[in-house]
C-alpha positions as a Python dict, from the first residue, in 0.01 Angstrom:
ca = {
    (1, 'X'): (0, 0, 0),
    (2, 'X'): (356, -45, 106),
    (3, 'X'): (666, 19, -113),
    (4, 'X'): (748, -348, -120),
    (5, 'X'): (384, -436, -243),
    (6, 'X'): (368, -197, -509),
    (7, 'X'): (693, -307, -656),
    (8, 'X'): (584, -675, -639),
    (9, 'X'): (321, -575, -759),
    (10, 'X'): (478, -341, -1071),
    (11, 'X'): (758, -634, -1193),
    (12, 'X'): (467, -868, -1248),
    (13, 'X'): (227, -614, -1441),
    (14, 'X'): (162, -657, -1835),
    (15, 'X'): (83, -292, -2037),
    (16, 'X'): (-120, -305, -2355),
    (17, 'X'): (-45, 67, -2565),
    (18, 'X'): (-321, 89, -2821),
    (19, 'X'): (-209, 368, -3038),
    (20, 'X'): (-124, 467, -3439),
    (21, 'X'): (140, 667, -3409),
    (22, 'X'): (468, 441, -3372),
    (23, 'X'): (722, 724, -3220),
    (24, 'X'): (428, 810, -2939),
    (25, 'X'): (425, 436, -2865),
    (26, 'X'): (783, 396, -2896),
    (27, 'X'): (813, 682, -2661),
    (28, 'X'): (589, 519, -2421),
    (29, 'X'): (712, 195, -2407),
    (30, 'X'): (1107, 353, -2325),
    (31, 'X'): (950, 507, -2029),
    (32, 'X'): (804, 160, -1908),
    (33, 'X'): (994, -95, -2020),
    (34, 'X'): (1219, -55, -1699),
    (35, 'X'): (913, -207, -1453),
    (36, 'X'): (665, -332, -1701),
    (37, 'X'): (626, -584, -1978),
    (38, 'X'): (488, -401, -2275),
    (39, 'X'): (299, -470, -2595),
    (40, 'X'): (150, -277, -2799),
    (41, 'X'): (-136, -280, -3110),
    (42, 'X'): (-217, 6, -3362),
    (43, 'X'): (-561, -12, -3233),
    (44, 'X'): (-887, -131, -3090),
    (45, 'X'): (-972, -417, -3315),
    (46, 'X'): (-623, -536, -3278),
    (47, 'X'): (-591, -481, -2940),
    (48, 'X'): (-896, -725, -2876),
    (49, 'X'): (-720, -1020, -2985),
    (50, 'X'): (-456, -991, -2717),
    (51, 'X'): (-679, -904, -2488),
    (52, 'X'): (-835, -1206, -2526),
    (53, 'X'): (-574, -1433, -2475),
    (54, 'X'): (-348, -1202, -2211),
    (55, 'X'): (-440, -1083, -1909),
    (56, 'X'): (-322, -674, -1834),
    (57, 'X'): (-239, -494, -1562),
    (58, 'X'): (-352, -109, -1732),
    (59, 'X'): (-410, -8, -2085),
    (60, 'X'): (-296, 297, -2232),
    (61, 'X'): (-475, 464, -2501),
    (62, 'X'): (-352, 717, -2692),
    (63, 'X'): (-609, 884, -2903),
    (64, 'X'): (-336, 1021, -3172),
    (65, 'X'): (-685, 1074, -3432),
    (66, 'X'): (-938, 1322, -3439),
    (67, 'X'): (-1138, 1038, -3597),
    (68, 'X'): (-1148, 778, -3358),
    (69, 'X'): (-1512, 758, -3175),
    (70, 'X'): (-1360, 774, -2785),
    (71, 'X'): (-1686, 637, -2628),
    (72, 'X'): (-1756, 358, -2835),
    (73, 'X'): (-1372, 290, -2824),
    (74, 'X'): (-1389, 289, -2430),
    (75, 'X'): (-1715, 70, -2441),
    (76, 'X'): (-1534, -199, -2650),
    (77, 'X'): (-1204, -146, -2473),
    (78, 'X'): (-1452, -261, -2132),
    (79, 'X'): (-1609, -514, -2256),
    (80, 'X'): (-1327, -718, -2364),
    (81, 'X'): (-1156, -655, -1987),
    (82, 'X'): (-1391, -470, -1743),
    (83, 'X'): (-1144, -505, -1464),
    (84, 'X'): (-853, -366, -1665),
    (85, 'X'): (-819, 22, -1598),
    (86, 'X'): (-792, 268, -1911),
    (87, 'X'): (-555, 592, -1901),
    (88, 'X'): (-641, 798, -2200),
    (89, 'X'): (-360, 1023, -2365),
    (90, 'X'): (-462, 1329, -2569),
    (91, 'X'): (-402, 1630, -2697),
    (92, 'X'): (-327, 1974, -2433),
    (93, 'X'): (-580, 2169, -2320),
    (94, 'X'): (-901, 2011, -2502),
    (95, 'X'): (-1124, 2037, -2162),
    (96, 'X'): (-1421, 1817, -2388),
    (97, 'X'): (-1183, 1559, -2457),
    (98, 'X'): (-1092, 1504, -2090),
    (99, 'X'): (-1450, 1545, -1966),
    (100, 'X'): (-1569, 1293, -2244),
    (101, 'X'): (-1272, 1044, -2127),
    (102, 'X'): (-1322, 1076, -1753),
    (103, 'X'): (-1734, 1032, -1881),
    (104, 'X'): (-1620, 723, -2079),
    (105, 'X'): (-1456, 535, -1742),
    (106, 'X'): (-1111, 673, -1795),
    (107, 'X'): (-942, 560, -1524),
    (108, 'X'): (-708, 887, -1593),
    (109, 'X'): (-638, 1135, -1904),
    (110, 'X'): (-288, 1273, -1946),
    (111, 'X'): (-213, 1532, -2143),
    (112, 'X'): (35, 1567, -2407),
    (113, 'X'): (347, 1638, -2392),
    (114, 'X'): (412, 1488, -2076),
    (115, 'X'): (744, 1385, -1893),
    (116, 'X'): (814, 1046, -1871),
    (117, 'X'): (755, 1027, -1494),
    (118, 'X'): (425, 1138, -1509),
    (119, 'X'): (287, 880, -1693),
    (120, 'X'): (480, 586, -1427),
    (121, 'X'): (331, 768, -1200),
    (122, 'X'): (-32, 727, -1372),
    (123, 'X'): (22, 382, -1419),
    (124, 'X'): (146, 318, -1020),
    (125, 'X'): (-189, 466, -940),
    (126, 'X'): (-381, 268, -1151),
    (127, 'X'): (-227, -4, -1068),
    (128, 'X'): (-279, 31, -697),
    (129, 'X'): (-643, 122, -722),
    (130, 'X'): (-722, -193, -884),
    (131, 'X'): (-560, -363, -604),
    (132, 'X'): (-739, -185, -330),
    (133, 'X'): (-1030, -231, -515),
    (134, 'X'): (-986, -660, -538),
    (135, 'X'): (-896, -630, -198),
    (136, 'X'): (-1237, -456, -126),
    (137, 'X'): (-1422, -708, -342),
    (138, 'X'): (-1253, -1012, -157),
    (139, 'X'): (-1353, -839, 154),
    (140, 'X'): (-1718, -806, 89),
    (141, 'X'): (-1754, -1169, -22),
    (142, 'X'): (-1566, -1326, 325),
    (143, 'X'): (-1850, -1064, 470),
    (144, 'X'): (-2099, -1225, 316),
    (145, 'X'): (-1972, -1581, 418),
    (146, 'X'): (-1862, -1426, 769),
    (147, 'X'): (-2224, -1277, 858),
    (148, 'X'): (-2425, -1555, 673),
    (149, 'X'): (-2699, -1638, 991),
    (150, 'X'): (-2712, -2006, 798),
    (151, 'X'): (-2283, -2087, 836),
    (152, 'X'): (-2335, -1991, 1221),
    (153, 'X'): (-2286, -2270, 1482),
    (154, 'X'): (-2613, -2340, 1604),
    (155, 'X'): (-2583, -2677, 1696),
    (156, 'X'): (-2776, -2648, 2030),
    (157, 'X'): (-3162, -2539, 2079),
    (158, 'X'): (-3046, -2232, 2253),
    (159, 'X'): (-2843, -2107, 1965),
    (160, 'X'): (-3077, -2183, 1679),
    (161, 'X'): (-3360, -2019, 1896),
    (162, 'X'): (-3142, -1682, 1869),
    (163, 'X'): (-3040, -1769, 1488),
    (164, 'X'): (-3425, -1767, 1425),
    (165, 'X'): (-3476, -1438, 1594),
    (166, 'X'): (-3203, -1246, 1416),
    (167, 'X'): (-3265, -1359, 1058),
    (168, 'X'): (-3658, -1168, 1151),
    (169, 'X'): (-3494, -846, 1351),
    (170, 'X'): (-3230, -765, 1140),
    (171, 'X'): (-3514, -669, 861),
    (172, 'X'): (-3633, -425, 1103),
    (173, 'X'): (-3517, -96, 1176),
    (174, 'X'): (-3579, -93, 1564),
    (175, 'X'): (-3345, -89, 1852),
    (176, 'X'): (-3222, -426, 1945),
    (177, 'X'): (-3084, -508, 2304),
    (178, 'X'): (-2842, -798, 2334),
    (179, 'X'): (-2801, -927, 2666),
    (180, 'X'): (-2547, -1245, 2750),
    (181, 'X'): (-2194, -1300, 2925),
    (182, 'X'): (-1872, -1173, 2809),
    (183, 'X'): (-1747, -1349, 2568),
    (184, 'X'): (-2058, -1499, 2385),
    (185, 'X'): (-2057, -1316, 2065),
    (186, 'X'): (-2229, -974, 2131),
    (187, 'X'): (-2022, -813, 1896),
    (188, 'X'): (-2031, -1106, 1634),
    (189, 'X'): (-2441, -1117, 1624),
    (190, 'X'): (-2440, -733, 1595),
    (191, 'X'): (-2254, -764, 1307),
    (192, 'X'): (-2463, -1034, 1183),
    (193, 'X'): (-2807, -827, 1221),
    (194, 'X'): (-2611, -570, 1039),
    (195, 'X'): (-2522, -734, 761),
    (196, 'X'): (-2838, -907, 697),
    (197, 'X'): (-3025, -576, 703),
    (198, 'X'): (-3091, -334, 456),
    (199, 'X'): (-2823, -118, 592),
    (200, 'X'): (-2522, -335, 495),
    (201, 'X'): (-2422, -111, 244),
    (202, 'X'): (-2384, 215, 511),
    (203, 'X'): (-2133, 255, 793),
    (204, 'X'): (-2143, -20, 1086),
    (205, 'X'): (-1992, 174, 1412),
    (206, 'X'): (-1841, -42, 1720),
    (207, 'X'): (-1809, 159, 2030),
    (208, 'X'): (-1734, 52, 2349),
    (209, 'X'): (-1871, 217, 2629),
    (210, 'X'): (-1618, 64, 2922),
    (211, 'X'): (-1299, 105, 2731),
    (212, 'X'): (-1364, 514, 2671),
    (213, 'X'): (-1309, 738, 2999),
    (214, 'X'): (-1652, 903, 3096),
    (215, 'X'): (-1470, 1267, 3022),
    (216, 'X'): (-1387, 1164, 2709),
    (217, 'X'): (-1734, 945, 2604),
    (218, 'X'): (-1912, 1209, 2516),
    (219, 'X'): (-1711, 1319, 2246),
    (220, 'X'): (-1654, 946, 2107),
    (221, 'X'): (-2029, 935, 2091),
    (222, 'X'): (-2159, 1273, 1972),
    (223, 'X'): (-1848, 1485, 1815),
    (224, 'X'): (-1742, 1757, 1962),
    (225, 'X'): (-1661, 2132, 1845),
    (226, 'X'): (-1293, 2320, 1805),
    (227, 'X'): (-1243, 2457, 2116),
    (228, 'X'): (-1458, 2314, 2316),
    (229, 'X'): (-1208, 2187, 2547),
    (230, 'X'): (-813, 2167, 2650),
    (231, 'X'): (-681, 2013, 2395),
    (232, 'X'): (-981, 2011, 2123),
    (233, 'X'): (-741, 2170, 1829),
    (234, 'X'): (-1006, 2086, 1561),
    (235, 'X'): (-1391, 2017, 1483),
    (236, 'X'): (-1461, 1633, 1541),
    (237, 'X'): (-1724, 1383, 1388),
    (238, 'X'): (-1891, 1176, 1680),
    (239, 'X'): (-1964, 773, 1615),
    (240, 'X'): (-2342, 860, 1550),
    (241, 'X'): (-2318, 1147, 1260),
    (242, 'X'): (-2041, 859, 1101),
    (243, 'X'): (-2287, 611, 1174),
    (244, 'X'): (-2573, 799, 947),
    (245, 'X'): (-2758, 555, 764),
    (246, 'X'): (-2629, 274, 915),
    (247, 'X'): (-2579, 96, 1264),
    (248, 'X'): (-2415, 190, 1529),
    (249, 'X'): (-2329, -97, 1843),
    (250, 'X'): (-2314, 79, 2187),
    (251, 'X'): (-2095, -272, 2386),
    (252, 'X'): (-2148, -246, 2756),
    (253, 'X'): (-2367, 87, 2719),
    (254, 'X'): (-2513, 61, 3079),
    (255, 'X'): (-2130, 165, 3185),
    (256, 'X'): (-2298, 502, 3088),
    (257, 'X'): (-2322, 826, 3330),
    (258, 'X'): (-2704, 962, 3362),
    (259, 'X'): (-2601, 1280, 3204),
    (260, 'X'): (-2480, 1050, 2894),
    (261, 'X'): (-2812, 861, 2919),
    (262, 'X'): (-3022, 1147, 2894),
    (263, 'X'): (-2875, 1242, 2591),
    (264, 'X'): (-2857, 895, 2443),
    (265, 'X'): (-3225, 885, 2480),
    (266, 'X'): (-3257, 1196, 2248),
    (267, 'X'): (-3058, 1048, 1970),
    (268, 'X'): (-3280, 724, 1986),
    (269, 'X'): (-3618, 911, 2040),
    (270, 'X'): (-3519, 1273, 1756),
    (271, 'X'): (-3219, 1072, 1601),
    (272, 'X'): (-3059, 1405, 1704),
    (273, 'X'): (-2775, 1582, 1878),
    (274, 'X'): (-2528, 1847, 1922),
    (275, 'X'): (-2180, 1820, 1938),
    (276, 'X'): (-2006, 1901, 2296),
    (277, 'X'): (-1944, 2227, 2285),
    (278, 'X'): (-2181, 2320, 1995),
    (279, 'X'): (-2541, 2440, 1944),
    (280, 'X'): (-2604, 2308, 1594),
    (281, 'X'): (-2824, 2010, 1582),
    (282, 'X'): (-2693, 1752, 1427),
    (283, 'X'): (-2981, 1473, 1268),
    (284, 'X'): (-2826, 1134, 1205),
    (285, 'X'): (-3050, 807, 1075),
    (286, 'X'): (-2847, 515, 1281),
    (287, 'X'): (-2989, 224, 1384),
    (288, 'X'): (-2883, 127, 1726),
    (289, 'X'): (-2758, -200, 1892),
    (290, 'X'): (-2705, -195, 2231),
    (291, 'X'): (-2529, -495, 2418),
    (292, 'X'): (-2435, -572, 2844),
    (293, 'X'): (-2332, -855, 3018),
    (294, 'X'): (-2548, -618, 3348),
    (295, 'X'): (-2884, -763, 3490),
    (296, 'X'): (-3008, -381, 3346),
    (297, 'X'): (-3333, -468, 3519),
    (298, 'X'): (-3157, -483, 3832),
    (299, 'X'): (-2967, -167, 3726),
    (300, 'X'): (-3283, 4, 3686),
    (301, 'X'): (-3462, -95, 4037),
    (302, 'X'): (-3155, 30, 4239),
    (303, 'X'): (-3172, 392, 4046),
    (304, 'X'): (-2824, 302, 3835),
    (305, 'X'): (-2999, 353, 3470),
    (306, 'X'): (-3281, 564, 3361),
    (307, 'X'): (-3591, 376, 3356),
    (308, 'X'): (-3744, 576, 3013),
    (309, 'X'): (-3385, 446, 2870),
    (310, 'X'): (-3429, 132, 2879),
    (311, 'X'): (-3785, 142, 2792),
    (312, 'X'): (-3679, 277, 2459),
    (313, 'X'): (-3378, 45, 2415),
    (314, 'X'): (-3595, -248, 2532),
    (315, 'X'): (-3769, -281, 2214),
    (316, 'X'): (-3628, -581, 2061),
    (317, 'X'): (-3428, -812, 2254),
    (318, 'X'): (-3212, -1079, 2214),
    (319, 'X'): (-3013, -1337, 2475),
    (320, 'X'): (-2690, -1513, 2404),
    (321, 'X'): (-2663, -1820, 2608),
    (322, 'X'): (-2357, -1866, 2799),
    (323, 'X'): (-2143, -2158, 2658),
    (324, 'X'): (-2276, -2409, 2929),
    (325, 'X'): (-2595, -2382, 2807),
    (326, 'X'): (-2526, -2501, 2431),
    (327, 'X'): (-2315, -2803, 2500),
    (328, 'X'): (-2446, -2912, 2126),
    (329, 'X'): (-2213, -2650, 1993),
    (330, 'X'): (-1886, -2678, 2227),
    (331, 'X'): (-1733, -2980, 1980),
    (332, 'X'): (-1815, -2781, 1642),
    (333, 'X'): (-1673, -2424, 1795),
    (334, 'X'): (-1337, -2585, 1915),
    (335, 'X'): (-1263, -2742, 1584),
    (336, 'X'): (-1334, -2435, 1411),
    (337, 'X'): (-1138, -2240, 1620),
    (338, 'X'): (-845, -2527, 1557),
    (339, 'X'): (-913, -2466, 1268),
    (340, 'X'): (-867, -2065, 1211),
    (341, 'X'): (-612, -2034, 1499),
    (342, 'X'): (-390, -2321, 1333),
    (343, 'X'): (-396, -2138, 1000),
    (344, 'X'): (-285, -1792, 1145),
    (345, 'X'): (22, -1942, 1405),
    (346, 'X'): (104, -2182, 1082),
    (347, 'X'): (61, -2530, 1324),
    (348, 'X'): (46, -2832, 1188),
    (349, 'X'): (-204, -2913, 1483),
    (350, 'X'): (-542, -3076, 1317),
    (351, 'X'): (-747, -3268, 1589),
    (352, 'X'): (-853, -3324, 1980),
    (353, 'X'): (-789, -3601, 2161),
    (354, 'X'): (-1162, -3730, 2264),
    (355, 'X'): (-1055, -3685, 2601),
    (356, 'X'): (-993, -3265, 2513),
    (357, 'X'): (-1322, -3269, 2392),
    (358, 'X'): (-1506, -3446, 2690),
    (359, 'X'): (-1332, -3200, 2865),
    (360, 'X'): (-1436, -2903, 2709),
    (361, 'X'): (-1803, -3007, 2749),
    (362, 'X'): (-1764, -3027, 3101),
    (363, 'X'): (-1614, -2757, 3215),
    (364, 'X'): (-1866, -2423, 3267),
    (365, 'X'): (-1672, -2170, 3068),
    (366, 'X'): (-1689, -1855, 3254),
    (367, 'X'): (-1527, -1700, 2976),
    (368, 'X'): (-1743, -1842, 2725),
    (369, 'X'): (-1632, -1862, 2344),
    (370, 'X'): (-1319, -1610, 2393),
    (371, 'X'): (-1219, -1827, 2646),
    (372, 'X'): (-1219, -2144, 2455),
    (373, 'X'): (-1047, -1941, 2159),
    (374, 'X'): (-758, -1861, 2407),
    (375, 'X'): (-737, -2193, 2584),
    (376, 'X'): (-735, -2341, 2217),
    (377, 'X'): (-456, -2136, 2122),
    (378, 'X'): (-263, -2177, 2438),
    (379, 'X'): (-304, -2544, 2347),
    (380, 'X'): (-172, -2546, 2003),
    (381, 'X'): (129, -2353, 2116),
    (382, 'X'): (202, -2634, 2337),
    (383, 'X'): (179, -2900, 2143),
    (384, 'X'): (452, -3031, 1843),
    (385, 'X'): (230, -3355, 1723),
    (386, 'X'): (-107, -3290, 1507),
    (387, 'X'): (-316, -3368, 1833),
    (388, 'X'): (-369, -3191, 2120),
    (389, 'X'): (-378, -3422, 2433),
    (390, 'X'): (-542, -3324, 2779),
    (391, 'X'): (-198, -3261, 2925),
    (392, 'X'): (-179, -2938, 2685),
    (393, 'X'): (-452, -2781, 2839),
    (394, 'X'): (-512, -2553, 3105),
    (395, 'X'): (-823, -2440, 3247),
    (396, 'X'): (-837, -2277, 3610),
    (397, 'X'): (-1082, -2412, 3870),
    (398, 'X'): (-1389, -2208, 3903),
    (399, 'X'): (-1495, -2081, 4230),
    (400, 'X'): (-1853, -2219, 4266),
    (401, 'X'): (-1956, -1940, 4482),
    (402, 'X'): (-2221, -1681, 4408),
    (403, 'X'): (-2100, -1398, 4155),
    (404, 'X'): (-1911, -1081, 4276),
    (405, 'X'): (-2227, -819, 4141),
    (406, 'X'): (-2182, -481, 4236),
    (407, 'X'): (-2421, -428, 4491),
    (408, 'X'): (-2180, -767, 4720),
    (409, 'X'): (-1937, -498, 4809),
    (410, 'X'): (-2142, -429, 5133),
    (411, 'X'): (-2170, -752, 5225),
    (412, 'X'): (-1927, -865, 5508),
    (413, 'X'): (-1644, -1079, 5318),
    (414, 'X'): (-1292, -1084, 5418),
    (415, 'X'): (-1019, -890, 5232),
    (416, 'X'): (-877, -1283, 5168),
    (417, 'X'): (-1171, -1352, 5019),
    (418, 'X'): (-1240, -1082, 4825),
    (419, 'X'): (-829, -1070, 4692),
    (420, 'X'): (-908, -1494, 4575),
    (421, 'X'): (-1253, -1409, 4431),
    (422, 'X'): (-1075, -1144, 4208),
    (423, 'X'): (-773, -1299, 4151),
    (424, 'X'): (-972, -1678, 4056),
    (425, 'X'): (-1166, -1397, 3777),
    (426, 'X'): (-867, -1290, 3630),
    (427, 'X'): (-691, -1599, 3638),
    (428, 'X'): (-1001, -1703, 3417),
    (429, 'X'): (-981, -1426, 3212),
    (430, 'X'): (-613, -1436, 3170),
    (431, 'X'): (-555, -1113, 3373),
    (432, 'X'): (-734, -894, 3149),
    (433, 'X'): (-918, -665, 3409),
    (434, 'X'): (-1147, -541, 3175),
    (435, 'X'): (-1297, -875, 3098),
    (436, 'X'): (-1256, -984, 3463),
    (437, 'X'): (-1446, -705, 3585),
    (438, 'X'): (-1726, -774, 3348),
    (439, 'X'): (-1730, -1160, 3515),
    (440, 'X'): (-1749, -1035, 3818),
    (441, 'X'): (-2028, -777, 3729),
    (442, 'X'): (-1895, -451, 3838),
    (443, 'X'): (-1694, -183, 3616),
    (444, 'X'): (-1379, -170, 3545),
    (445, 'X'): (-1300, 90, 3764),
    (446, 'X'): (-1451, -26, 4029),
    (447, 'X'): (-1233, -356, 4001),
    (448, 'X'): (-911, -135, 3919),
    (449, 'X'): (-964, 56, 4278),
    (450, 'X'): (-990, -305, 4447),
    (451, 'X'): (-679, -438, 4303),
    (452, 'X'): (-499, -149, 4363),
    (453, 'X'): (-659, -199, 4748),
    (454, 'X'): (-569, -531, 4781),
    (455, 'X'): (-200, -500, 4624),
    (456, 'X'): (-279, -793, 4372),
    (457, 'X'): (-21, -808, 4069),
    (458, 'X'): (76, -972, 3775),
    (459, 'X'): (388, -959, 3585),
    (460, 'X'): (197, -897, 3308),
    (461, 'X'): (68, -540, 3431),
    (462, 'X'): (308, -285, 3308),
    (463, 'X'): (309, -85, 3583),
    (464, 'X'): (443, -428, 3779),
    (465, 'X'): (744, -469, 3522),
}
C-alpha cells in the first residue's frame, strides 16, 4: 500500500480503547489523537453500545485486570464487529497471556511499557491488513461474477455448445486442450474451467510458451537449481511446483522444443520433475490446460510434435470458434466492450450507430475478440459525441488468400508478396508480431527473421525510432 493510501486511509480511521485504567487510556489516546479519532469505554459491555452504532477502524484492548476472562472478552468483542481487528495490551513478559491473545484472534499483543511509536505502528498495520484483506474479498467476488460460465456471451450455437462443455470438464481433473484463433478467449475459458473446478481455491499459473526464449523455458516451466547456469545466483521455483494443487495453462505450448516435450510428458504422465540443473524429484499435483492456435494434427504428421504428447494432452478437448462463426454474439461483445473500455478511458461514449454494428457483423475478424476490443477502443478515442459513427472506425482489408502456415515458405511466392502478406497480418494485428505471427501460423521467430529479410518497419518498433 502506498504512503498516500495509508494516510488517506489513517485521517479517516475511528479507534475504540476499551480499558479501566484512565492514565493507560489517556496515555493512549495522546499517542493517537494526532491521525485518529478516538473514543474510549471502561469496558466490554460499554464498549458494545458504541460499537453498535459506530463503525471502527481497530480496537485496542488493554487488559489492565487479572480478572477479566480474555477469551470470552475477545468472543464478544467479535461478535459485535467481526471485521474490526483487536490489538491486545498486557502486561511484559507473560508468554500465556500473549499465546492466549494471539489464540483468541488478536490481531496483535503489545507489551507494556511500550513507546508511543510502537503502538502507531501496530495500529498502521492493522489498519492496512484489513484493507488488503477487503481488497482480497472484493476480488474473489468480481471472480466469481468474472468466471461465472452462465454471465458468458453465448449468444450463438457455437458458443453455448462450448459453454455446455466447460461447465462438465471443469469438474474433472483431466487435461484439457483448447484449440481456436488468437484472440478468441483461450486464456479467458481456462480461467473459467479453473474457477468452476474444485481447484479454485489453489494457485492458477499462466505461462506462455512463445513469449519465453527456448534457453530460458525450461527454467520458467520446471525451476531450476543455484548454479546451474551463468547467471543462476539462487535456487528457483518452476510454474509447475507453484502450480501444486492447482492449474497450470501452457498458451501456445506446441511452440515447444522436443527435448521440452519429452519432459512435459513426464510431468503429465508422474506429475514429476527435476529442476534444471538438479537431481531431486520434484512431485507436483497440477492440472494442466494446454491451448494453440496450430493445426497440432498437422504438427504431428510432419514430425514437429511428439505423437505420445499429444495423445496424452488430447484427452479432453475444447474449440473456440473464430468470431465469424458466432455472428449471434458480435452485437452483445461490442457493447460490452463499450461498455468496460468507456469506463476505464472515462468517455462519455454509450452506443453504435446501427450502421457500426452491421459493420461489425460483416467483417471476418481475423483478430477475433482482441481485435474488436482494440478497434472499439480506437473508436471511442475518436469520437467526442456519445455515438460512435462508421467514419470512427477502422478496420484493414483482409487479404482473401490462403493462410501463410509454416510449411508455405517453400512454395514459390515473390518477396512482394510475401512482404504484403506479412505486412496486411500486422496491419490487422496492429503491428504486434507476436500476434501476427500466430495469424499467419508460424512462430514468432520465424516471422521476426522474415521481417528482418524483407526490411519491413514500423515506427512503432523501437529499434526503428
Amino acid at each position: 500500500m502506498t504512503a498516500s493510501v495509508q494516510n488517506s486511509l489513517d485521517k479517516t480511521a475511528a479507534i475504540l480503547i476499551i480499558g479501566e485504567d484512565e492514565d493507560e487510556t489517556r496515555n493512549l489516546a495522546d499517542a493517537l489523537a494526532a491521525d485518529y479519532n478516538i473514543s474510549a469505554a471502561p469496558d466490554v459491555a460499554e464498549a458494545a453500545g458504541r460499537l453498535g452504532k459506530d463503525k471502527f477502524g481497530v480496537i485496542i484492548f488493554d487488559l489492565s485486570s487479572d480478572e477479566l476472562d480474555l477469551a470470552k472478552s475477545m468472543q464478544s468483542l467479535q461478535h459485535l464487529s467481526p471485521d474490526t481487528p483487536v490489538i491486545v495490551i498486557g502486561r511484559q513478559n507473560d508468554a500465556q497471556l500473549i499465546v492466549s491473545a494471539v489464540k483468541a484472534g488478536a490481531f496483535d499483543f503489545v507489551t507494556k511499557p511500550y513507546p508511543p511509536q510502537k503502538i502507531i505502528l501496530s495500529v498502521q498495520q492493522a489498519l492496512e491488513n484489513r484493507s488488503l484483506k477487503n481488497e482480497l474479498d472484493y476480488l474473489r467476488r468480481e471472480q466469481d461474477v468474472v468466471y461465472d460460465s452462465d454471465r458468458i456471451i453465448a449468444d450463438s450455437p457455437a458458443m453455448q455448445n462450448v459453454i455446455n462443455s466447460i461447465k462438465r470438464l471443469a469438474a474433472t481433473d483431466s487435461t484439457i486442450l483448447v484449440t481456436g484463433e488468437t484472440g478468441t478467449g483461450k486464456s479467458f475459458l481456462s480461467g473459467n474451467i479453473h474457477f468452476n473446478s474444485h481447484r479454485r481455491h489453489k494457485p492458477f499459473i499462466k505461462v506462455n510458451c512463445a513469449n519465453i526464449p527456448e534457453t530460458l523455458l525450461e527454467s520458467e516451466l520446471f525451476g531450476h537449481e543455484k548454479g546451474s547456469f551463468t547467471g543462476a545466483d539462487k535456487t528457483r521455483t518452476g510454474r509447475f511446483e507453484q502450480a501444486n494443487g492447482g492449474t497450470i495453462f501452457l498458451d501456445e505450448f506446441c511452440e515447444l522444443g522436443f527435448e521440452l516435450q519429452a519432459k512435459l510428458l513426464r510431468a503429465i504422465e508422474d506429475k514429476s520433475f527435476e529442476r534444471l540443473g538438479g537431481n531431486k524429484t520434484i512431485h507436483a499435483d497440477s492440472r494442466i490446460i494446454a491451448a494453440t492456435n496450430r493445426d497440432i494434427e498437422t504438427l504431428v504428421r510432419e514430425g514437429n510434435f511428439r505423437q505420445d504428447l499429444y495423445y496424452r494432452i488430447n484427452v479432453l478437448r475444447i474449440h473456440l470458434p473464430p468470431l465469424r462463426e458466432r455472428v449471434e454474439c458480435i452485437k452483445p461483445l461490442a457493447e460490452y466492450l463499450l461498455t468496460k473500455l468507456g469506463r476505464s478511458v472515462k468517455s462519455k461514449v454509450d452506443s453504435f450507430d446501427p450502421a457500426v454494428i452491421k459493420m461489425f457483423q460483416q467483417y471476418p475478424w481475423p483478430g477475433n475478440i482482441r481485435q474488436l476490443s482494440n478497434t472499439i477502443e480506437r473508436a471511442i478515442l475518436m469520437e467526442d459525441g456519445r455515438v460512435i459513427r462508421p467514419e470512427s472506425i477502422s478496420l484493414p482489408k483482409i487479404n482473401v488468400l490462403s493462410p501463410f502456415r509454416a510449411n508455405s515458405v517453400h512454395l514459390k511466392r515473390s518477396e512482394d508478396e510475401e512482404r504484403e502478406m506479412i505486412s496486411q497480418a500486422l496491419e490487422n494485428t496492429l503491428w504486434i508480431q507476436k500476434d501476427a505471427a500466430r495469424q499467419l501460423g508460424i512462430t514468432p521467430r520465424a516471422l521476426n527473421y522474415r521481417i528482418r529479410k524483407l526490411g519491413i518497419r514500423h515506427a512503432r518498433w523501437r529499434k526503428n525510432k
